[in-house]
mmCIF file of the N, C-alpha and C atoms, coordinates in Angstrom:
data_MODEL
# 
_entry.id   MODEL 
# 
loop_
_atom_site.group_PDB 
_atom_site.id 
_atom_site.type_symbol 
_atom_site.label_atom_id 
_atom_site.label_alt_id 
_atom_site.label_comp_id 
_atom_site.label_asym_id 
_atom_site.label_entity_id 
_atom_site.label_seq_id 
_atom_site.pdbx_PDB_ins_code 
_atom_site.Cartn_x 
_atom_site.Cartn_y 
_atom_site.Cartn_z 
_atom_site.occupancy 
_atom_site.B_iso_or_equiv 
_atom_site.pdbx_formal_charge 
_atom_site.auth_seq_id 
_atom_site.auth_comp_id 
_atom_site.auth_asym_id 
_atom_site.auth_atom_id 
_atom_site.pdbx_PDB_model_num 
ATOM 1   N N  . UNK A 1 1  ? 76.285 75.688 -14.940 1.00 0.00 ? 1  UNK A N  1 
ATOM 2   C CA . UNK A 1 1  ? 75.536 75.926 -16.157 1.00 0.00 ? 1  UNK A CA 1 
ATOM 3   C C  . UNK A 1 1  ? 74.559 77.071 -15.895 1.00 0.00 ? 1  UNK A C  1 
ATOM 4   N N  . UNK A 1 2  ? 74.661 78.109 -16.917 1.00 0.00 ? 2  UNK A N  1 
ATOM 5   C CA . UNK A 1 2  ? 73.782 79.115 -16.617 1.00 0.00 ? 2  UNK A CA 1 
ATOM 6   C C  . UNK A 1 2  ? 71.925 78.626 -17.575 1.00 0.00 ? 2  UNK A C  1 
ATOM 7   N N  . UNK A 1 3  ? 71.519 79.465 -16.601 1.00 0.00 ? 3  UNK A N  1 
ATOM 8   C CA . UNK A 1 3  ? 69.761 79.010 -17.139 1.00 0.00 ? 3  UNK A CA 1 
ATOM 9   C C  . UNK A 1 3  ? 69.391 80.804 -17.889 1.00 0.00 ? 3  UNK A C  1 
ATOM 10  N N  . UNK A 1 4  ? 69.150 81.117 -19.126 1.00 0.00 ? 4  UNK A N  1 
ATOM 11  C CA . UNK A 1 4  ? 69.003 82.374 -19.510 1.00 0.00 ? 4  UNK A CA 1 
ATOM 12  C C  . UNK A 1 4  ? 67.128 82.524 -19.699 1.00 0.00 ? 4  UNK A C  1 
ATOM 13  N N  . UNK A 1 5  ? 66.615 83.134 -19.062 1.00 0.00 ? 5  UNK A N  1 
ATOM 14  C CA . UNK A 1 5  ? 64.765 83.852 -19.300 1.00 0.00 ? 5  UNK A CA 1 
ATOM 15  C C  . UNK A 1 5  ? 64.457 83.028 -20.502 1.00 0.00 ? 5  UNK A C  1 
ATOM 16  N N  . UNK A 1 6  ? 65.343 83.010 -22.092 1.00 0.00 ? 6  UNK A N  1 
ATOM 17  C CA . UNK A 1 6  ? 64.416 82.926 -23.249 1.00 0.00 ? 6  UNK A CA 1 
ATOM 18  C C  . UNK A 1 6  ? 64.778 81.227 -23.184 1.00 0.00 ? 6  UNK A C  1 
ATOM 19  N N  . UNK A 1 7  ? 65.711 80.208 -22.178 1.00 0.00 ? 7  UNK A N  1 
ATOM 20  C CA . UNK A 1 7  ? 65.543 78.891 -22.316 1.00 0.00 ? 7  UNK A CA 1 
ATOM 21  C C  . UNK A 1 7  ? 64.314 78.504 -21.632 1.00 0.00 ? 7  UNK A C  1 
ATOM 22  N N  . UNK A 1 8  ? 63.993 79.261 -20.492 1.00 0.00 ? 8  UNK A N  1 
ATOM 23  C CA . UNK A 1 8  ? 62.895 78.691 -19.508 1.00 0.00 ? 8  UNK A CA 1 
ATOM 24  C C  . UNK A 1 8  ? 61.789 78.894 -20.184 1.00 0.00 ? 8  UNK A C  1 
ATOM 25  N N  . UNK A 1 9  ? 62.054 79.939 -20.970 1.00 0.00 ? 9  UNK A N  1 
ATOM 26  C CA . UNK A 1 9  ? 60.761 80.440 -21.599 1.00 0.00 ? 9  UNK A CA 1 
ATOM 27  C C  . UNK A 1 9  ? 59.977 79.194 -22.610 1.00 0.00 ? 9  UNK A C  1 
ATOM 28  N N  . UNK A 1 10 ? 60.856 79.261 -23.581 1.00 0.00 ? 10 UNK A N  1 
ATOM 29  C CA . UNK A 1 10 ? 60.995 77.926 -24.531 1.00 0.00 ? 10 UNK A CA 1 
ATOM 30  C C  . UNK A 1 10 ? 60.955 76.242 -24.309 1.00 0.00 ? 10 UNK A C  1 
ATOM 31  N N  . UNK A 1 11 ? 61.208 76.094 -22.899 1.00 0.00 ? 11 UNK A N  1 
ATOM 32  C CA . UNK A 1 11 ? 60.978 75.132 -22.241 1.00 0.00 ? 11 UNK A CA 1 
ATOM 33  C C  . UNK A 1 11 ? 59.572 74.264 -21.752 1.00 0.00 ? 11 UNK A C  1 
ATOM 34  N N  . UNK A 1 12 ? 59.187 75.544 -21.174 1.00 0.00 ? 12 UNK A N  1 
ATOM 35  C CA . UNK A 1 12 ? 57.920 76.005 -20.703 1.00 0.00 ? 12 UNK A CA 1 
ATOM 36  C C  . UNK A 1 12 ? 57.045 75.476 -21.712 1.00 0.00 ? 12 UNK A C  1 
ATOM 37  N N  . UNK A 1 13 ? 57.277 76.388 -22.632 1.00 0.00 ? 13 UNK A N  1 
ATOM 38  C CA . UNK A 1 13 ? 55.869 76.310 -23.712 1.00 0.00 ? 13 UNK A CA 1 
ATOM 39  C C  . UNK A 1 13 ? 56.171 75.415 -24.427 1.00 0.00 ? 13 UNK A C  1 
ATOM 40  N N  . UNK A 1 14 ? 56.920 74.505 -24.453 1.00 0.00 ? 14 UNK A N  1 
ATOM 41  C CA . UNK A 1 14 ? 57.006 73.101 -25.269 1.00 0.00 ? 14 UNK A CA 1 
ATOM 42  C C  . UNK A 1 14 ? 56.367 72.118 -24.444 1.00 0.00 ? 14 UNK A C  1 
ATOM 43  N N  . UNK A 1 15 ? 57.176 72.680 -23.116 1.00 0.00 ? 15 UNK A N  1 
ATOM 44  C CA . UNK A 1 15 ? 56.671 70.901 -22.214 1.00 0.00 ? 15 UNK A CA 1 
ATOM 45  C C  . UNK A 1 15 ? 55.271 70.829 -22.056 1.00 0.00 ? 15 UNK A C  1 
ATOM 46  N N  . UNK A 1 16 ? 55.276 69.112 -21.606 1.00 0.00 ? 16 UNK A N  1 
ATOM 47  C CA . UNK A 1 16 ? 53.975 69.310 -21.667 1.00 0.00 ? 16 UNK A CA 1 
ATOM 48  C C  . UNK A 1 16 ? 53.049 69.610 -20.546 1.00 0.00 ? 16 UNK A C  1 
ATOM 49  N N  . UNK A 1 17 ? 53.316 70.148 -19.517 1.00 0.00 ? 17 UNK A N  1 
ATOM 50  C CA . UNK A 1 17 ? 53.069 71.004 -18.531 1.00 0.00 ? 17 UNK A CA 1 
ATOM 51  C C  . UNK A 1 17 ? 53.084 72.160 -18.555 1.00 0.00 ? 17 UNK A C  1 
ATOM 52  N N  . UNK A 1 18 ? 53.308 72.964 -19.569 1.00 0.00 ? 18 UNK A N  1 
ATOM 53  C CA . UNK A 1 18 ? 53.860 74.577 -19.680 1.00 0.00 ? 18 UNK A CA 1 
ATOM 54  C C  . UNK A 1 18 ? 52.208 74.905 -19.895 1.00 0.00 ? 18 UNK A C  1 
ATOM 55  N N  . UNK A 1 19 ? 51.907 76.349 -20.056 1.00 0.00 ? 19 UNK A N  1 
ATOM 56  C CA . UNK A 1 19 ? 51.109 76.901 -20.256 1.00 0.00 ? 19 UNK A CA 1 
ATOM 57  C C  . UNK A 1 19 ? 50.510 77.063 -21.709 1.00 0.00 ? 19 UNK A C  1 
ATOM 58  N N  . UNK A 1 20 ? 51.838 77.282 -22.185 1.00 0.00 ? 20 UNK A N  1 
ATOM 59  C CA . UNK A 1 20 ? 51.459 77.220 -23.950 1.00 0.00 ? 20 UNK A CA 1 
ATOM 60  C C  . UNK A 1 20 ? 50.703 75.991 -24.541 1.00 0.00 ? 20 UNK A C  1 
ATOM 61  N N  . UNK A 1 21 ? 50.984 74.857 -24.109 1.00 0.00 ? 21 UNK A N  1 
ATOM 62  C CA . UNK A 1 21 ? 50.096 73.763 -24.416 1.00 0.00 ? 21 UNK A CA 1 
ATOM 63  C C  . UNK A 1 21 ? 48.495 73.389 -23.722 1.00 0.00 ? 21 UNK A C  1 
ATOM 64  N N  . UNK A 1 22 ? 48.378 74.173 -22.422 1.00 0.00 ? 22 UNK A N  1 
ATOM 65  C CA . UNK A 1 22 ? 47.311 74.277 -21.937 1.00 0.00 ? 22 UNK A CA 1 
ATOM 66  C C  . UNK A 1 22 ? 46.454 75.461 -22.842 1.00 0.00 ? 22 UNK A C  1 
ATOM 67  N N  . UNK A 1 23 ? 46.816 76.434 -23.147 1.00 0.00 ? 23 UNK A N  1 
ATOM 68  C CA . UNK A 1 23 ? 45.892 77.610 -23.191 1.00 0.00 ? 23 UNK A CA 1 
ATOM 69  C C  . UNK A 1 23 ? 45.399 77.629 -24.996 1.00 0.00 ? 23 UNK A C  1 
ATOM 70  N N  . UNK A 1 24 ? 46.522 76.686 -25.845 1.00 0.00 ? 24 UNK A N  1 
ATOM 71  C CA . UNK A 1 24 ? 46.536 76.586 -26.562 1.00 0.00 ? 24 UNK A CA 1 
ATOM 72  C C  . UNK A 1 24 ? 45.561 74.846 -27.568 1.00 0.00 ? 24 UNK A C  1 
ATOM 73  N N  . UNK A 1 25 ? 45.457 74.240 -26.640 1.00 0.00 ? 25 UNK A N  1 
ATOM 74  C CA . UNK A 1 25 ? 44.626 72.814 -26.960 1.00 0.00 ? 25 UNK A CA 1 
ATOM 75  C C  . UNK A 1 25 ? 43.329 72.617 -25.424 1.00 0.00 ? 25 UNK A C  1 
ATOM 76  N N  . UNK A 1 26 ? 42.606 73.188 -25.798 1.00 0.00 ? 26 UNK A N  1 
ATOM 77  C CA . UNK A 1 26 ? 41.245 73.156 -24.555 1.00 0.00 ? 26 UNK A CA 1 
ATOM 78  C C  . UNK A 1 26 ? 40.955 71.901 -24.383 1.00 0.00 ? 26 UNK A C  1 
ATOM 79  N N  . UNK A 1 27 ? 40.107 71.874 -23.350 1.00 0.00 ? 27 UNK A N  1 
ATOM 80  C CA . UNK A 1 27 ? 39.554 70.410 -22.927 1.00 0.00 ? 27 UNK A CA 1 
ATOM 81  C C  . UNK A 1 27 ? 38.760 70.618 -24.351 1.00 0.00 ? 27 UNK A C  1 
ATOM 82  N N  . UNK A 1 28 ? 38.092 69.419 -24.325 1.00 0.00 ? 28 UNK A N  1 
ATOM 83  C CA . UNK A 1 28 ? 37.032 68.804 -25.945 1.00 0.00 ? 28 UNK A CA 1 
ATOM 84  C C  . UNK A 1 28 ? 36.045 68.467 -25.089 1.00 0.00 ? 28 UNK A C  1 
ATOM 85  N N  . UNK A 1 29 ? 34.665 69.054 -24.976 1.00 0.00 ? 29 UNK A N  1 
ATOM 86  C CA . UNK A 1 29 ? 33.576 68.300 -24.151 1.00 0.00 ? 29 UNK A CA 1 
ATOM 87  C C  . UNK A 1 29 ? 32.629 68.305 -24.764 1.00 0.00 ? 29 UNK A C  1 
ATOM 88  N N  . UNK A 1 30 ? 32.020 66.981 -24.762 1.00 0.00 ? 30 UNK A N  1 
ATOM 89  C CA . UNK A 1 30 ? 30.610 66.327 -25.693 1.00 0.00 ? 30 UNK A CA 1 
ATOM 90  C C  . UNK A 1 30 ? 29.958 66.710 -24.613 1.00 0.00 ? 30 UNK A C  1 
ATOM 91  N N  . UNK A 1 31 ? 28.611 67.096 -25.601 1.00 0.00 ? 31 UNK A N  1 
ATOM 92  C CA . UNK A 1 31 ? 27.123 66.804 -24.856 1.00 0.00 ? 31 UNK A CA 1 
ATOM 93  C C  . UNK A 1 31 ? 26.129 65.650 -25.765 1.00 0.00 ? 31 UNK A C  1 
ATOM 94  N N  . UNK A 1 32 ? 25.635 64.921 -24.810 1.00 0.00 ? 32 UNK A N  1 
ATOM 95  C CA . UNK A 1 32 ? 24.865 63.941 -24.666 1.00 0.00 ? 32 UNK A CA 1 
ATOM 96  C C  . UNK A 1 32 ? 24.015 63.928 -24.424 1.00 0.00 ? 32 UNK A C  1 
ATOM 97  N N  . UNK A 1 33 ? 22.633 63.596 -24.881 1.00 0.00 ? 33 UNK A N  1 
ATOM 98  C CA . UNK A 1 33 ? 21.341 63.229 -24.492 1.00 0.00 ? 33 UNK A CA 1 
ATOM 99  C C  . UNK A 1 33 ? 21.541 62.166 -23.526 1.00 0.00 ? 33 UNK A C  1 
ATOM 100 N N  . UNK A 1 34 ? 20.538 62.105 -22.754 1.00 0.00 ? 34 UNK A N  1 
ATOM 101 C CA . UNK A 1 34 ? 20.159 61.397 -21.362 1.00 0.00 ? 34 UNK A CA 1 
ATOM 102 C C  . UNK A 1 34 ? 19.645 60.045 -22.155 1.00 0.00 ? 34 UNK A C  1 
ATOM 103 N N  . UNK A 1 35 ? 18.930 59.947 -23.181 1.00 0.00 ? 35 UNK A N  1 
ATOM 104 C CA . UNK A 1 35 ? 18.574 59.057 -23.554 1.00 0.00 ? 35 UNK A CA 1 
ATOM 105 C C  . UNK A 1 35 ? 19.384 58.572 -24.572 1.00 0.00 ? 35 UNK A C  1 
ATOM 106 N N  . UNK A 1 36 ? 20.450 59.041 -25.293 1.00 0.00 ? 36 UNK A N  1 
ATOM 107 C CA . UNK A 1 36 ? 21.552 58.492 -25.520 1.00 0.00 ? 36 UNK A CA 1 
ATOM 108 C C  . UNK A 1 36 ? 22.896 57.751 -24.718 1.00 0.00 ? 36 UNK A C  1 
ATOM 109 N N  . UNK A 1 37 ? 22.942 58.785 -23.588 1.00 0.00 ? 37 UNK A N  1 
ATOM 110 C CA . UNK A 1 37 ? 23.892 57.747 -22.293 1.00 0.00 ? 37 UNK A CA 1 
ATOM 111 C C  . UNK A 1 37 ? 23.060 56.856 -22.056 1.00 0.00 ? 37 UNK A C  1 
ATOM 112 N N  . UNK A 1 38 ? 21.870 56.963 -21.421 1.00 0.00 ? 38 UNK A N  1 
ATOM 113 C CA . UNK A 1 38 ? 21.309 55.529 -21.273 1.00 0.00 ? 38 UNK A CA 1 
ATOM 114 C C  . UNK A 1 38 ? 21.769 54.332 -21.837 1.00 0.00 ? 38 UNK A C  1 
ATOM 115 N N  . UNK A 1 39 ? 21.499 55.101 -23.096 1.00 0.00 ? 39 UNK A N  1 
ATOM 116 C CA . UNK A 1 39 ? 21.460 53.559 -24.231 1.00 0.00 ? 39 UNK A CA 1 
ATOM 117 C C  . UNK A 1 39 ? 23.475 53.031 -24.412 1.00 0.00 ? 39 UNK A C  1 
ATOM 118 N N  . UNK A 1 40 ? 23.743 54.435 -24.471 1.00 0.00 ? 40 UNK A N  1 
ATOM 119 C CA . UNK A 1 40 ? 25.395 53.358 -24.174 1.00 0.00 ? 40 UNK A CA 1 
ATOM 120 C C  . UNK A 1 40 ? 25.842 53.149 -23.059 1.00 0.00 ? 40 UNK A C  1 
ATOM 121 N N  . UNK A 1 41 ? 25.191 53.152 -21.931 1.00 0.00 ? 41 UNK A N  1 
ATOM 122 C CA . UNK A 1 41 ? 25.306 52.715 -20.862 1.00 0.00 ? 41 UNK A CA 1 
ATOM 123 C C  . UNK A 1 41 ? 24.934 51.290 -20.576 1.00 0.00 ? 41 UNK A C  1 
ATOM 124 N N  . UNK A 1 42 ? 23.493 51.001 -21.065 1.00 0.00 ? 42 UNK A N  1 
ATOM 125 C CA . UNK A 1 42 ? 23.394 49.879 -21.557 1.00 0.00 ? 42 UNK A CA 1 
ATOM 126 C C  . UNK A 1 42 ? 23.878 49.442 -22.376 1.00 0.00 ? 42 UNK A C  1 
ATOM 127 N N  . UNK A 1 43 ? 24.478 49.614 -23.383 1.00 0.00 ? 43 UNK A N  1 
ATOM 128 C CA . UNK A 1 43 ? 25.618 48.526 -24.340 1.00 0.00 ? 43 UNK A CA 1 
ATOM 129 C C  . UNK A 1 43 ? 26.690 48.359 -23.667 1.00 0.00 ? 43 UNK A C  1 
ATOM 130 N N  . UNK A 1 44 ? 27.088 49.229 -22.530 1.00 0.00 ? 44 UNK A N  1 
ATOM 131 C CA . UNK A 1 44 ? 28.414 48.852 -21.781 1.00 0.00 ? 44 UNK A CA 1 
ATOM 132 C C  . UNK A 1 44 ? 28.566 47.623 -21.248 1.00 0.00 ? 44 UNK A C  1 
ATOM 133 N N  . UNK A 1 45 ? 27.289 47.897 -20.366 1.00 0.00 ? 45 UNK A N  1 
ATOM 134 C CA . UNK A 1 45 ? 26.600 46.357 -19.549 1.00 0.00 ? 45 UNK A CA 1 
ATOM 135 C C  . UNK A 1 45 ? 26.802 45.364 -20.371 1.00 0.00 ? 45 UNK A C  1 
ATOM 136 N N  . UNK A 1 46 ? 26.026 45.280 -21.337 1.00 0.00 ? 46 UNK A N  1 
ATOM 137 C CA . UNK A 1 46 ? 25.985 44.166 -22.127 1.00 0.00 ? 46 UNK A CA 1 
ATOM 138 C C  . UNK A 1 46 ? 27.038 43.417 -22.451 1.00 0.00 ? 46 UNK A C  1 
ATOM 139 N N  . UNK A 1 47 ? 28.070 44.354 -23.251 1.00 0.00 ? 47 UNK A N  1 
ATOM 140 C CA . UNK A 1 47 ? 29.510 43.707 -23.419 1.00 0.00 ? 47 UNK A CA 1 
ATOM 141 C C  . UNK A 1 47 ? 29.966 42.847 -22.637 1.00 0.00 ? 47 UNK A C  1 
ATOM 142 N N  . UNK A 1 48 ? 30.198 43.894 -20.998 1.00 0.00 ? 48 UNK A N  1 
ATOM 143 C CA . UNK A 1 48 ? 30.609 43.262 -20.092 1.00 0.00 ? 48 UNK A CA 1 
ATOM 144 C C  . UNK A 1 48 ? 30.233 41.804 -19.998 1.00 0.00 ? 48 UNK A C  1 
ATOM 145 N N  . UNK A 1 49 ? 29.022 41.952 -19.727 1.00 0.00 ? 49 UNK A N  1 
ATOM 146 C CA . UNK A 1 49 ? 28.059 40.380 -19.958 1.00 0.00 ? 49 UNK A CA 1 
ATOM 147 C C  . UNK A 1 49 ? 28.696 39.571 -20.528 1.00 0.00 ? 49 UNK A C  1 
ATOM 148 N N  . UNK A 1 50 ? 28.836 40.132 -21.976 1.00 0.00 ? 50 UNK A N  1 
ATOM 149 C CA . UNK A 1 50 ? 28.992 39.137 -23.316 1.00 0.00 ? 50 UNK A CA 1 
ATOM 150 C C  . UNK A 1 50 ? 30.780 39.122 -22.550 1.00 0.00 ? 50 UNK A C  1 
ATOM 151 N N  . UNK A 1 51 ? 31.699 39.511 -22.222 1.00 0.00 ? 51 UNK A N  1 
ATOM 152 C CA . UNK A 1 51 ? 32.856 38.979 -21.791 1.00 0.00 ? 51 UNK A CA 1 
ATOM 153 C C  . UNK A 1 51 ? 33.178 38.452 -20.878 1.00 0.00 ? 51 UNK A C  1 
ATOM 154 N N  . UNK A 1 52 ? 32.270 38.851 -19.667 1.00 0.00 ? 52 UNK A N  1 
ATOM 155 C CA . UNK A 1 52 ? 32.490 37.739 -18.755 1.00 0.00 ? 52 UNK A CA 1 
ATOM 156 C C  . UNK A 1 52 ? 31.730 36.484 -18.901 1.00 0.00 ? 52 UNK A C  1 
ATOM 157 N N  . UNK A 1 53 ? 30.744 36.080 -19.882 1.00 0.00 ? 53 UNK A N  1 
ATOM 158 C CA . UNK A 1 53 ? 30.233 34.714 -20.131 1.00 0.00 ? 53 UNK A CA 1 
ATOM 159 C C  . UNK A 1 53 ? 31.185 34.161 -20.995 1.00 0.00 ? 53 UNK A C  1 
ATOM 160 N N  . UNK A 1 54 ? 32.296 34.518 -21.999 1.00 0.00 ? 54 UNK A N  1 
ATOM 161 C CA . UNK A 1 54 ? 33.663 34.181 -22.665 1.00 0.00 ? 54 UNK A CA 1 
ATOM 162 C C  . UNK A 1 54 ? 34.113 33.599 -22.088 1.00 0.00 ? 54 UNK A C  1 
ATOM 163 N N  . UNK A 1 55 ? 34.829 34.978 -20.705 1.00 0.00 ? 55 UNK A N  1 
ATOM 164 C CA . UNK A 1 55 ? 35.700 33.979 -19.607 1.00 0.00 ? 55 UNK A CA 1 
ATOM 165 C C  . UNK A 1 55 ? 35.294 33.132 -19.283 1.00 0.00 ? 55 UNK A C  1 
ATOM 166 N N  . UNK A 1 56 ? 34.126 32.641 -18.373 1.00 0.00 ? 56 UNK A N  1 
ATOM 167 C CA . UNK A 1 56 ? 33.463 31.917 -18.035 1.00 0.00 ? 56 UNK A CA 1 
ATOM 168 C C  . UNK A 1 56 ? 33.672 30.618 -18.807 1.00 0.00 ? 56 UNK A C  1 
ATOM 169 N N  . UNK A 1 57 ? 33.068 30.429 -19.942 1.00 0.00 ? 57 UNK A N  1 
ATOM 170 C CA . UNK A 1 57 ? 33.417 29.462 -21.011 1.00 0.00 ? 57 UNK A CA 1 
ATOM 171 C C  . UNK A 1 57 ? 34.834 28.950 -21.076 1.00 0.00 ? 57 UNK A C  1 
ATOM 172 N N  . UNK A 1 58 ? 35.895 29.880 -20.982 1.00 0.00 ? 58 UNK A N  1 
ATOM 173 C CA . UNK A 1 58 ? 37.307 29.199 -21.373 1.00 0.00 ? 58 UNK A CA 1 
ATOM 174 C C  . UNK A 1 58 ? 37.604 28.684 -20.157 1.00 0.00 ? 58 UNK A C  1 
ATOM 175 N N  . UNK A 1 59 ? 37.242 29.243 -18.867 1.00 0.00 ? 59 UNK A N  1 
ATOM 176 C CA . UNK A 1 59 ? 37.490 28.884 -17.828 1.00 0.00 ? 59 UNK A CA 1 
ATOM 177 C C  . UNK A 1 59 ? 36.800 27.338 -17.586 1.00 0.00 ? 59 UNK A C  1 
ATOM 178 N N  . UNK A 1 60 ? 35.775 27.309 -17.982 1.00 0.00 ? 60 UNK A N  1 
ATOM 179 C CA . UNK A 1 60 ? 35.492 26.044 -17.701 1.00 0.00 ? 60 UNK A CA 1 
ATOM 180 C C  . UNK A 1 60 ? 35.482 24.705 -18.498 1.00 0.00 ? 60 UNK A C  1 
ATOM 181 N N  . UNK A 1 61 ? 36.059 25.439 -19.929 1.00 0.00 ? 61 UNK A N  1 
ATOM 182 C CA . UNK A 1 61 ? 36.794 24.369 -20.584 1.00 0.00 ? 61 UNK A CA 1 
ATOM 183 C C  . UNK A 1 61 ? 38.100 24.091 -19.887 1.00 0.00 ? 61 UNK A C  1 
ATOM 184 N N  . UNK A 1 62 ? 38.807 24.985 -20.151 1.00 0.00 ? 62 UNK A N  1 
ATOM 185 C CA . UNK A 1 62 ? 40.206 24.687 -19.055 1.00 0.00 ? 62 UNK A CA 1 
ATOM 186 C C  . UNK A 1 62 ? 39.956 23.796 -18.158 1.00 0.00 ? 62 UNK A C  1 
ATOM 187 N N  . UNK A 1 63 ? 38.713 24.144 -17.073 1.00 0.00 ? 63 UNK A N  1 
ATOM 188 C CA . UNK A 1 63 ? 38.531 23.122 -15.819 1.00 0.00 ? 63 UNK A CA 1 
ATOM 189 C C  . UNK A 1 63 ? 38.426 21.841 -16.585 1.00 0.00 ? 63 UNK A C  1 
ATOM 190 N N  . UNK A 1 64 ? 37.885 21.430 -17.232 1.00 0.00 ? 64 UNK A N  1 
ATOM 191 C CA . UNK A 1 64 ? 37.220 20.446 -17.841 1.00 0.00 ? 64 UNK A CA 1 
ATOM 192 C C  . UNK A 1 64 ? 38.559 19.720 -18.520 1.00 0.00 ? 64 UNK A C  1 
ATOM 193 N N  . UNK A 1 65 ? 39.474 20.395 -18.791 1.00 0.00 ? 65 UNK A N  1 
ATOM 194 C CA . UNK A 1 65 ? 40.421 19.684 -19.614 1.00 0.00 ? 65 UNK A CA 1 
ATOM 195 C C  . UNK A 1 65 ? 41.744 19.113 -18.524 1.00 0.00 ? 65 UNK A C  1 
ATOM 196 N N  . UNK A 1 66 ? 41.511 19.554 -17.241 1.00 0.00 ? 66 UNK A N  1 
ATOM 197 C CA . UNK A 1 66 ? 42.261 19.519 -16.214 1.00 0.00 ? 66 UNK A CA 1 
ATOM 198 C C  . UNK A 1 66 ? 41.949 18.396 -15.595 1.00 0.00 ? 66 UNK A C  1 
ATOM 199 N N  . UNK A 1 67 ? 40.361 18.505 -14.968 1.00 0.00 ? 67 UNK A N  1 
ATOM 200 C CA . UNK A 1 67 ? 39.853 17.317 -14.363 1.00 0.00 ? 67 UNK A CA 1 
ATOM 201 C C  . UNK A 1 67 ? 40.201 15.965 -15.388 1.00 0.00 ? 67 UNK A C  1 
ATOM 202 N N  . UNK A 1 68 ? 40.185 16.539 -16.489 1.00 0.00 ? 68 UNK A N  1 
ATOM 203 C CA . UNK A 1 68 ? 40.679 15.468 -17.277 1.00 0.00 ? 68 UNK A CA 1 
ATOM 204 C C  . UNK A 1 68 ? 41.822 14.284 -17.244 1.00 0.00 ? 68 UNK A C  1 
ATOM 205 N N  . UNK A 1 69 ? 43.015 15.436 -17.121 1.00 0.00 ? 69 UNK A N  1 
ATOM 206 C CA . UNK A 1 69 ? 44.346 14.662 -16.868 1.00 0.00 ? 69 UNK A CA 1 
ATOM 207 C C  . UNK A 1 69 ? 44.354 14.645 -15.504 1.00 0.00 ? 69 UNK A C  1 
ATOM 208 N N  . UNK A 1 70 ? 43.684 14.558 -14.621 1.00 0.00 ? 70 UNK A N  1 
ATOM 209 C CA . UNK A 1 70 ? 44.081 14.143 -13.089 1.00 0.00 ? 70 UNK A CA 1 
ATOM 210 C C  . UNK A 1 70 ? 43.901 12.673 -13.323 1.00 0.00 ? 70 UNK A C  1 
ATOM 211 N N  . UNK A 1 71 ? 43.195 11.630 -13.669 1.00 0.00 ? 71 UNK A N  1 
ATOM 212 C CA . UNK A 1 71 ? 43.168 10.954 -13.498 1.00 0.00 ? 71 UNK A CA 1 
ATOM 213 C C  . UNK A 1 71 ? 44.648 9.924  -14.009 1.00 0.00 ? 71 UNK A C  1 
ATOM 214 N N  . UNK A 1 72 ? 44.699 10.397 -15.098 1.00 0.00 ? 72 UNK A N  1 
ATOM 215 C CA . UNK A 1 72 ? 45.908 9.925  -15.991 1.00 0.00 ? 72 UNK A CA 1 
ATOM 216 C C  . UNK A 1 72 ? 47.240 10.213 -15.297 1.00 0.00 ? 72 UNK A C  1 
ATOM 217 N N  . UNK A 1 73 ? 46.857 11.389 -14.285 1.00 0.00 ? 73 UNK A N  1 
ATOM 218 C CA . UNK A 1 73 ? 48.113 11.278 -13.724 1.00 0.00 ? 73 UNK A CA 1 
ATOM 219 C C  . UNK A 1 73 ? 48.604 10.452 -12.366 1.00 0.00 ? 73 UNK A C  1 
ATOM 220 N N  . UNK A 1 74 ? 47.475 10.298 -11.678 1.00 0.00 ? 74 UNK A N  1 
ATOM 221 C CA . UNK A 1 74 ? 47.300 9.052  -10.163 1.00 0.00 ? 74 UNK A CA 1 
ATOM 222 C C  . UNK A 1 74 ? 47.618 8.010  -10.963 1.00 0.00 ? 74 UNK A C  1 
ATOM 223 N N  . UNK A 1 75 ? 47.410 7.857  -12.161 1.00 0.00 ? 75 UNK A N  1 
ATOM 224 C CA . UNK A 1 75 ? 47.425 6.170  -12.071 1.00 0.00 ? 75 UNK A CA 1 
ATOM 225 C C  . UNK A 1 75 ? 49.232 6.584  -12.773 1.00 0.00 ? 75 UNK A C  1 
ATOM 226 N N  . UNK A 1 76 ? 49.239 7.187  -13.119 1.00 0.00 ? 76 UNK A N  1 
ATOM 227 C CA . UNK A 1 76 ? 51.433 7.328  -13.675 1.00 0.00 ? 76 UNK A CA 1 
ATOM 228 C C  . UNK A 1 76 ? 51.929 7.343  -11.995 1.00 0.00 ? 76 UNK A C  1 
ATOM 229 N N  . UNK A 1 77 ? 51.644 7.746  -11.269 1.00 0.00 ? 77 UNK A N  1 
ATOM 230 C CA . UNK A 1 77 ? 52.363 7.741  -9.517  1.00 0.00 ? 77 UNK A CA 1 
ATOM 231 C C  . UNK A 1 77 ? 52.196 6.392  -8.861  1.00 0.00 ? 77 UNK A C  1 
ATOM 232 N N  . UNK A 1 78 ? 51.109 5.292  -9.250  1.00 0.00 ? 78 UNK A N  1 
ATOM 233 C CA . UNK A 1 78 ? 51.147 4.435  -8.720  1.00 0.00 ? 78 UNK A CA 1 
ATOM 234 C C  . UNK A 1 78 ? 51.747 3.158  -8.866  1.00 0.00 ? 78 UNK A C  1 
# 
């Protein structure tokens, strides 16, 4: 199979590694106040918080619903 200049060419600037898509869509960069990252830096935290006290919760309902049927189940083995 032959490869002709205007396929590579066309190749190129489609894929998404080619140059044509780099030179043509720039990085996008925000600027931020210091006292705006702060503050969503702190709401990050927080979330986190607020989702790992979730887990926490289901997790220890789960435990709770487990310790539950252990007993029900020693006395079915005996």
């Amino acid at each position: 199979m032959y490869r002709t200049f205007y396929n590579d060419f066309f190749n190129m600037m489609f894929d998404d590694s080619g140059w044509y898509r780099h030179a043509h869509n720039p990085t996008t960069v925000y600027v931020v106040s210091e006292e705006k990252m702060k503050e969503l830096e702190q709401k990050k935290k927080e979330r986190t918080l607020q989702s790992i006290d979730t887990q926490i919760e289901k997790l220890q309902a789960h435990r709770k619903s487990v310790e539950e049927s252990l007993p029900a189940l020693e006395h079915k083995e005996e």
